[in-house]
C-alpha beads as a LAMMPS data file, in Angstrom:
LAMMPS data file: protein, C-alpha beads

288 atoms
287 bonds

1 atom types
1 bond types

-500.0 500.0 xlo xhi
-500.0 500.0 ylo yhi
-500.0 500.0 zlo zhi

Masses

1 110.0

Atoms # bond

1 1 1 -13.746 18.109 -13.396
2 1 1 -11.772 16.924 -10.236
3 1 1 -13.245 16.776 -7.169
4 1 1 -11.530 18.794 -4.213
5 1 1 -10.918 16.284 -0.942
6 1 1 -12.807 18.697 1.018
7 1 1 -15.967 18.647 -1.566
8 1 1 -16.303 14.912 -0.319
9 1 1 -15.338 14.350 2.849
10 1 1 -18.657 14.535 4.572
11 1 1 -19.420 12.261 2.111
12 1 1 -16.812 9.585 3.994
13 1 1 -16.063 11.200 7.581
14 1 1 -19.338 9.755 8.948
15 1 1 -19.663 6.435 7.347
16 1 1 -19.431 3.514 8.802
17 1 1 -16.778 0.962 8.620
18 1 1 -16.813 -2.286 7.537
19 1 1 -14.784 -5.057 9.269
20 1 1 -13.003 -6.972 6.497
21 1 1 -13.653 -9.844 8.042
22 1 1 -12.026 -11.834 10.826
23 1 1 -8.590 -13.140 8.637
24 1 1 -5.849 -13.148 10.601
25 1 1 -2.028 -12.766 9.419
26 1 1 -2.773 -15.248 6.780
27 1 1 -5.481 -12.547 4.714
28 1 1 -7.911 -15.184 3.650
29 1 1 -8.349 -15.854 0.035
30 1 1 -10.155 -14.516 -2.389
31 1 1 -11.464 -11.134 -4.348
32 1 1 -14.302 -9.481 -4.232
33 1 1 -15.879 -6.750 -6.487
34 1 1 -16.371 -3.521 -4.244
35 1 1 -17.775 -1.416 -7.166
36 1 1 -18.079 -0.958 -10.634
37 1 1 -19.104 1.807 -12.982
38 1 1 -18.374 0.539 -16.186
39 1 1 -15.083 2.293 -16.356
40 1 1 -14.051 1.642 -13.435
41 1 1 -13.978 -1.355 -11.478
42 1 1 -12.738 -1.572 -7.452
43 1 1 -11.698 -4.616 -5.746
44 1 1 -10.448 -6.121 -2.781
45 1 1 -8.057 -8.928 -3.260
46 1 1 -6.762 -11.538 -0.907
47 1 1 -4.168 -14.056 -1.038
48 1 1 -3.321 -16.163 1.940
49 1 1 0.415 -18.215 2.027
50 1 1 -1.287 -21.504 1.278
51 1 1 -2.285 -20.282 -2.374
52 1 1 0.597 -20.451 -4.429
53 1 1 0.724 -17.126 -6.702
54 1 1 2.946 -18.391 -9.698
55 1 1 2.474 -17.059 -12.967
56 1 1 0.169 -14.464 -14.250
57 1 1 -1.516 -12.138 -17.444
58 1 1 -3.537 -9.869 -16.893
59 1 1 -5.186 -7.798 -20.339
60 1 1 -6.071 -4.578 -18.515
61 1 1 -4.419 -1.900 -17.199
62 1 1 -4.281 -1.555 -13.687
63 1 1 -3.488 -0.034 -10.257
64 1 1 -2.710 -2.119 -7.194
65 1 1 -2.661 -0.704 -3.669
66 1 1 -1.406 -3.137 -0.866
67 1 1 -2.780 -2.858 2.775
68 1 1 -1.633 -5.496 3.792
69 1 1 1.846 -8.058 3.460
70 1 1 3.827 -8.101 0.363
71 1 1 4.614 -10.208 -2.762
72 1 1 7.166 -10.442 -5.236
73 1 1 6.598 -9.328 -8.523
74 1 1 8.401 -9.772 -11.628
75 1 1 8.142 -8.929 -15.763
76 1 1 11.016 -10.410 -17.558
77 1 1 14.607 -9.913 -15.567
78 1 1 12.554 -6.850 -13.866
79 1 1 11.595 -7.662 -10.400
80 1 1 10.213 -5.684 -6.974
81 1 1 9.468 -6.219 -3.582
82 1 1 5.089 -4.667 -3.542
83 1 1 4.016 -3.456 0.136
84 1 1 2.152 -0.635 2.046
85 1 1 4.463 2.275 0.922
86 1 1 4.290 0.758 -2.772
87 1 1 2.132 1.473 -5.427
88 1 1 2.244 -1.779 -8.376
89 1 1 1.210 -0.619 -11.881
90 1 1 -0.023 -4.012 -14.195
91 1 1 0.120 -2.903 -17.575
92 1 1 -1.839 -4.753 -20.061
93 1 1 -0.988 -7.417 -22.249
94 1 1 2.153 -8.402 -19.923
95 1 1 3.226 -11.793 -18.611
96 1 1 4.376 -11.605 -14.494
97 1 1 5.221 -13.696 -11.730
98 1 1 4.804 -12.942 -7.895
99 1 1 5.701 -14.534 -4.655
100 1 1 5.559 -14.132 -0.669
101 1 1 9.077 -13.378 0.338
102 1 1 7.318 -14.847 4.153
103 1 1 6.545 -17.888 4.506
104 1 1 3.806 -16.907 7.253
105 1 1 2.224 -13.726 5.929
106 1 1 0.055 -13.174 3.082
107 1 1 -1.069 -9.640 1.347
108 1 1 -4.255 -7.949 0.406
109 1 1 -4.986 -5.163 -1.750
110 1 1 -7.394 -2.749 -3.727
111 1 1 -7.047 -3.271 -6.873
112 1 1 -8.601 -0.593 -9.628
113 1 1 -8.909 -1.242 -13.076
114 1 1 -9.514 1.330 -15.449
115 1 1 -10.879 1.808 -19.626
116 1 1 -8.698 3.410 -21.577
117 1 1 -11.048 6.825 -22.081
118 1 1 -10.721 7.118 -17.914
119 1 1 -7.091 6.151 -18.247
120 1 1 -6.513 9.135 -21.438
121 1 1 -8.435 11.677 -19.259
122 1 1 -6.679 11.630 -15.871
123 1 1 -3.492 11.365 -17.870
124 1 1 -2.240 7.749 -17.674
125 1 1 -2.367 6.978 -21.429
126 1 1 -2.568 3.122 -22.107
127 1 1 1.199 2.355 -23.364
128 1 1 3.211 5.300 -22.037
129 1 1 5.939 5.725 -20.428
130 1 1 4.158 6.322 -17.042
131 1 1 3.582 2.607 -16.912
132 1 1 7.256 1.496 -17.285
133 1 1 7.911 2.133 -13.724
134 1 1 6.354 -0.842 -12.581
135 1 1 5.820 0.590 -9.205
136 1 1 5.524 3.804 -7.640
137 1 1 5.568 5.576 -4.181
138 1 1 2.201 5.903 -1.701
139 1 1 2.160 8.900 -0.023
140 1 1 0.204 8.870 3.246
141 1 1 -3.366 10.521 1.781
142 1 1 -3.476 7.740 -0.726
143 1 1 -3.465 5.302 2.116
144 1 1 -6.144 6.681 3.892
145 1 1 -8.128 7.072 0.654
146 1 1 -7.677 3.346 0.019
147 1 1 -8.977 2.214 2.790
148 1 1 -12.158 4.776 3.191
149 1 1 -12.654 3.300 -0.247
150 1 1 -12.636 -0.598 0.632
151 1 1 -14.167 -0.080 4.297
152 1 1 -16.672 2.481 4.474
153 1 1 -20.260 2.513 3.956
154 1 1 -20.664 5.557 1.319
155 1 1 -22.732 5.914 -1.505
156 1 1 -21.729 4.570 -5.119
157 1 1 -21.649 8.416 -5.943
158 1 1 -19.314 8.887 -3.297
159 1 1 -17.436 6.164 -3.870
160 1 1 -16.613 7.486 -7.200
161 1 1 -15.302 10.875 -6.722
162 1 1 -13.530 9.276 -3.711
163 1 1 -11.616 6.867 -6.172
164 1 1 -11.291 9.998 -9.176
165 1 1 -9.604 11.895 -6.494
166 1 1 -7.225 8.893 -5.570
167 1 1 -6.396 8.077 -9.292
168 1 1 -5.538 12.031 -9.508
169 1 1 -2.758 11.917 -6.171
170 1 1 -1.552 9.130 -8.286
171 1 1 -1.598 10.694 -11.432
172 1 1 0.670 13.576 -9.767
173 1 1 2.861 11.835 -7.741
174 1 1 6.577 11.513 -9.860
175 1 1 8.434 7.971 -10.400
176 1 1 12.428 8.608 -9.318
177 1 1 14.977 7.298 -11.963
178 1 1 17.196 4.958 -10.233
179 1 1 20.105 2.908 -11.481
180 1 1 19.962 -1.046 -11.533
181 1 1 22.653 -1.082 -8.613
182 1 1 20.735 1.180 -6.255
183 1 1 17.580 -0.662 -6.961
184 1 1 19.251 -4.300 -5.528
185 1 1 20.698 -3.028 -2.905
186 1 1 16.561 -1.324 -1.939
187 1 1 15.100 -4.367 -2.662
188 1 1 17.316 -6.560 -0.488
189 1 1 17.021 -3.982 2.639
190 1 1 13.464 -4.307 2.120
191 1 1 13.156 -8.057 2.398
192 1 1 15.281 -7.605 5.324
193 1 1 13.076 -5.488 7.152
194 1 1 9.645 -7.785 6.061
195 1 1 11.542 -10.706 7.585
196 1 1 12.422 -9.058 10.554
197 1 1 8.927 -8.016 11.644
198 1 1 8.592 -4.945 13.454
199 1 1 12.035 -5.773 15.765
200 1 1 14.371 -2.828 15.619
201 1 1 17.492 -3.233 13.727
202 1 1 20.160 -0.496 13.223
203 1 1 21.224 0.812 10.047
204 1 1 24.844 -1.390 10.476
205 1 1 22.987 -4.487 10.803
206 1 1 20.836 -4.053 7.735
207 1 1 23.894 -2.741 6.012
208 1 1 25.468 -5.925 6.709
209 1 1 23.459 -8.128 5.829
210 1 1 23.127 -6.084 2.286
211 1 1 26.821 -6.074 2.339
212 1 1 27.077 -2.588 1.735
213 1 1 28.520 0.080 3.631
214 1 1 25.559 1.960 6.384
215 1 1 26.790 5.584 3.534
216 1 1 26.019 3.520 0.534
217 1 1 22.984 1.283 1.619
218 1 1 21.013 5.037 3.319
219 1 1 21.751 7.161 0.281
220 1 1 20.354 4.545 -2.177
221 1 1 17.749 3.652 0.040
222 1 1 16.625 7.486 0.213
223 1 1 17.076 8.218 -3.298
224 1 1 14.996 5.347 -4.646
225 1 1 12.166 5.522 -2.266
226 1 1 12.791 9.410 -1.519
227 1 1 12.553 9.009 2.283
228 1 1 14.900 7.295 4.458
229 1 1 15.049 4.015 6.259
230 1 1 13.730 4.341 9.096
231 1 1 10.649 6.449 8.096
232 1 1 10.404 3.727 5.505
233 1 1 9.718 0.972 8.270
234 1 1 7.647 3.514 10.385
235 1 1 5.216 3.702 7.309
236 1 1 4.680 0.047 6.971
237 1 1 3.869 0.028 10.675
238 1 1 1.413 2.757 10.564
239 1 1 -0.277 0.832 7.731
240 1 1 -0.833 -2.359 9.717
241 1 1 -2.593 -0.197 11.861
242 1 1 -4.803 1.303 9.326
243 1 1 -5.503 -2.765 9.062
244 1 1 -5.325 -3.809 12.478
245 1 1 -7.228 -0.777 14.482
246 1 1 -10.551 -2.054 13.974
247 1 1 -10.628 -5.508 15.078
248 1 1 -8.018 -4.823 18.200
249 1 1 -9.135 -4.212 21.593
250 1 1 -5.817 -2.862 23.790
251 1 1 -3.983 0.367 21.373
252 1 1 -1.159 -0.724 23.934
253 1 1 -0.878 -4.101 22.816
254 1 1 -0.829 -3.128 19.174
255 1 1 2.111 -0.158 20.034
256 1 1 3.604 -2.598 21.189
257 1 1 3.094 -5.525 18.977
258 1 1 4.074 -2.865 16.123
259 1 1 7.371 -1.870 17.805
260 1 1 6.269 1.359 19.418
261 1 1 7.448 1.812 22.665
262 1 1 4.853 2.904 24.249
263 1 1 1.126 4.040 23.395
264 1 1 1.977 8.023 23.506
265 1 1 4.470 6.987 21.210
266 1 1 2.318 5.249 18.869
267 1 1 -0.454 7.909 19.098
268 1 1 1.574 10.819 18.248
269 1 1 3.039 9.035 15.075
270 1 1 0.237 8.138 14.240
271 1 1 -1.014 12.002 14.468
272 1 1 1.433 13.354 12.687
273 1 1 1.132 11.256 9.629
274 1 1 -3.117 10.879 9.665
275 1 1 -4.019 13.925 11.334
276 1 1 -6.253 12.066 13.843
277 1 1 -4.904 9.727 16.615
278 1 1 -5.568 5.822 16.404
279 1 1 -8.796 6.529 18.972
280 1 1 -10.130 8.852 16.767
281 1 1 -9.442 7.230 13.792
282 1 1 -11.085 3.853 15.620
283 1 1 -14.278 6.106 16.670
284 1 1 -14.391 7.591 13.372
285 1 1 -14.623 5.053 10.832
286 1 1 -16.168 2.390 13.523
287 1 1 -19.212 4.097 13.876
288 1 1 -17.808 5.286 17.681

Bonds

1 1 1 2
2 1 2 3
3 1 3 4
4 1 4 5
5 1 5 6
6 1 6 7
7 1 7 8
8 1 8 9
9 1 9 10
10 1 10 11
11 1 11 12
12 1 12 13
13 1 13 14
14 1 14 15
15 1 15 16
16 1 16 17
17 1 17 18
18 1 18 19
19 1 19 20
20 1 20 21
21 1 21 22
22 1 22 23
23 1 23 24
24 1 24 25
25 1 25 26
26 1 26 27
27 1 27 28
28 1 28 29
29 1 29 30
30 1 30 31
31 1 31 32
32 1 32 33
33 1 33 34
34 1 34 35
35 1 35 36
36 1 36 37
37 1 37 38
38 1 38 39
39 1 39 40
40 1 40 41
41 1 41 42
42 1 42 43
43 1 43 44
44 1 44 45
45 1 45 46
46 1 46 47
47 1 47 48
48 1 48 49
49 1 49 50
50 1 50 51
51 1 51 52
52 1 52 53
53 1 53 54
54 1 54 55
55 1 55 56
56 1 56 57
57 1 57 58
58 1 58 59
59 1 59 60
60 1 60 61
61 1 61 62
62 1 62 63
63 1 63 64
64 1 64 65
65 1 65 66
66 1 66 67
67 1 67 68
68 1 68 69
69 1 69 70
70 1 70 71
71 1 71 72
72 1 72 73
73 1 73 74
74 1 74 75
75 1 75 76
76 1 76 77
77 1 77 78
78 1 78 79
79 1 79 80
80 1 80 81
81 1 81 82
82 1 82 83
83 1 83 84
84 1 84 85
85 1 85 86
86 1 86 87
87 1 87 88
88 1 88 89
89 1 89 90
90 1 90 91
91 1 91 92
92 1 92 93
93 1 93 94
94 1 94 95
95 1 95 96
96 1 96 97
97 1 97 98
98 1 98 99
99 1 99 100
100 1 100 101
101 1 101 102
102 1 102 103
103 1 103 104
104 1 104 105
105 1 105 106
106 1 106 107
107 1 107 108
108 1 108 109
109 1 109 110
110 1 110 111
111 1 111 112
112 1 112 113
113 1 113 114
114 1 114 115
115 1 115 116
116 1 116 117
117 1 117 118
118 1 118 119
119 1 119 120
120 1 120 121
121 1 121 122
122 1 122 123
123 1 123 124
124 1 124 125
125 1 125 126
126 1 126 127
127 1 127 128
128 1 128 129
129 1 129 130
130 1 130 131
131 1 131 132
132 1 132 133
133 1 133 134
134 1 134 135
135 1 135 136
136 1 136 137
137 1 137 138
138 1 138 139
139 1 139 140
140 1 140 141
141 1 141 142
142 1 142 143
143 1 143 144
144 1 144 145
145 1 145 146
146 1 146 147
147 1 147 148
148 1 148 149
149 1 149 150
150 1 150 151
151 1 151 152
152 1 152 153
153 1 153 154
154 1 154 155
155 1 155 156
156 1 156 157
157 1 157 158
158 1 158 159
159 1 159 160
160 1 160 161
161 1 161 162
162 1 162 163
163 1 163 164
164 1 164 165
165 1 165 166
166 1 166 167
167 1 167 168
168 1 168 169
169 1 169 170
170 1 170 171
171 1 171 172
172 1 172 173
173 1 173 174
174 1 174 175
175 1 175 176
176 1 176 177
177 1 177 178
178 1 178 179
179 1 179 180
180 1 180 181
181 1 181 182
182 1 182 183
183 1 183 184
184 1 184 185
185 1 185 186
186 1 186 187
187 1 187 188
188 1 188 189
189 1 189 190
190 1 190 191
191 1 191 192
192 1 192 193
193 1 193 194
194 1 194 195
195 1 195 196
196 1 196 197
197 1 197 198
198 1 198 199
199 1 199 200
200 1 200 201
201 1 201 202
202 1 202 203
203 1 203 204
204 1 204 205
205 1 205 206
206 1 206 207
207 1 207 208
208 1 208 209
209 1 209 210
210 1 210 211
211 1 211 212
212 1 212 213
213 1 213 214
214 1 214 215
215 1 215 216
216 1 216 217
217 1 217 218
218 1 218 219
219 1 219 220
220 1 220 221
221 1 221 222
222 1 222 223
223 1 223 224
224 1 224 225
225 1 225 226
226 1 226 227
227 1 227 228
228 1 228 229
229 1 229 230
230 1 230 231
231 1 231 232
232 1 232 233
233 1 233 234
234 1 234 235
235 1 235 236
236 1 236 237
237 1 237 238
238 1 238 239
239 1 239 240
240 1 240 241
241 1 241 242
242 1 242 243
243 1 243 244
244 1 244 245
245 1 245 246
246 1 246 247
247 1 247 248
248 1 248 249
249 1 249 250
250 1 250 251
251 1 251 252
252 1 252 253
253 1 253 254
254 1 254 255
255 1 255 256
256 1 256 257
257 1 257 258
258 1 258 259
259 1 259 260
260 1 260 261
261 1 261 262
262 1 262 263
263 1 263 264
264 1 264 265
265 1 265 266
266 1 266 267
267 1 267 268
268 1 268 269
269 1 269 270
270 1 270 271
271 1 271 272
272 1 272 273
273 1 273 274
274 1 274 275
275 1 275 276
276 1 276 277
277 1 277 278
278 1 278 279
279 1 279 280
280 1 280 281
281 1 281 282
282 1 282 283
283 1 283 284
284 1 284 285
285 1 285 286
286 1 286 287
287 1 287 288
């Protein structure tokens, strides 16, 4: 049986939250085991830019949910650009290779890995063609749910419908076909917008640097990662906050330091995607 969100919610609205630490853009190193049932295991990984990532295996079947940074990932010829708004599925059995496209920032993420009986129920048979997208969309609830999951003081009960009801978003939530040409021409306006921080470009400057036309580079941006750019960037903003809100003092100086331009500005994205404002959310999953 899945859980509804509502069935568990005063299960997480009240807990408290715990600081991940005082790593700065660099992440810190390491992983660490959050939970684990049996059948499924939660983690929160680290990787700073001094560790090398290099080559990889992994035998399990997995979902990966960055909160932090990005990394290069690639299986065979196949490669993608892994941040905030991305989803990576790590199918068993398969060689990869990752990398930081910065040379200053790290990543962190949750990491679930699941049996195969969990993986049959919810729908995500081991070998199927699910897991041939490599990576998928995050939609803004999944976020949130991620990190409740890694920074909240629940119980293991809790913790478990919490993460059932995550793997089921995921479970619903479509890949988009996309042809090899539009996915380049993503992929390069992404690294484009890691490297430029949270400075504002216009849609002609990323364009050109693609070297694409503006048409060409928004309609394959929107119909690969079915929003467009600009929304795109405003998501990985809002999810440094999710990471940054506890541990900063001044919400203007983080507006600001994330490219708002100004603090009602901030707060009323940040409303419109979460539901609360960055106070509330601070108060909230602070322990007030």
């Amino acid at each position: 049986m899945w859980f509804e969100h509502d069935e568990i919610a005063d299960a997480v609205t009240s807990a408290a939250w715990i600081l991940p630490g005082s790593c700065g853009p660099d992440v810190c190193n390491g992983r660490r085991v959050i939970s684990d049932t049996g059948s499924l295991l939660l983690e929160d990984s680290r990787r700073d830019v001094a560790h090398p990532l290099g080559h990889g295996y992994s035998s399990e079947y997995q979902l990966v949910f960055p909160y932090f940074g990005a990394f290069d990932w690639r299986i065979g010829k196949e490669q993608r650009l892994i941040d905030a708004n991305s989803l990576l599925l790590v199918t068993g059995g398969q060689e990869f290779s990752e990398a930081h496209p910065h040379e200053q920032i790290g990543h962190a993420s949750a990491i679930l890995t699941l049996d195969a009986e969990l993986l049959d129920e919810i729908g995500l048979k081991q070998g199927s063609l699910w897991w041939s997208a490599i990576n998928r969309p995050v939609t803004d609830s999944m976020r949130l749910l991620v990190h409740r999951l890694l920074f909240t003081d629940m119980s293991n009960l809790a913790r478990e419908e919490l993460s059932l009801y995550l793997l089921r978003l995921v479970a619903d939530n479509e890949a988009r076909g996309v042809d090899q040409a539009c996915r380049r021409v993503t992929q390069r306006a992404k690294q484009i917008l890691h490297q430029s921080g949270y400075e504002p470009l216009s849609l002609t400057q990323i364009a050109s640097q693609v070297g694409v036309s503006p048409i060409y580079l928004t309609q394959s941006f929107t119909r690969s990662e079915g929003m467009p750019l600009y929304r795109y960037q405003m998501r990985l903003r809002l999810a440094r906050a999710l990471f940054e809100l506890p541990r900063r003092k001044s919400l203007i100086d983080l507006a600001l330091d994330l490219g708002f331009s100004s603090h009602s500005h901030f707060s009323s994205t940040f409303r419109a995607v979460f539901g609360m404002t960055p106070s509330q959310f601070r108060s909230e999953f602070a322990g007030g």
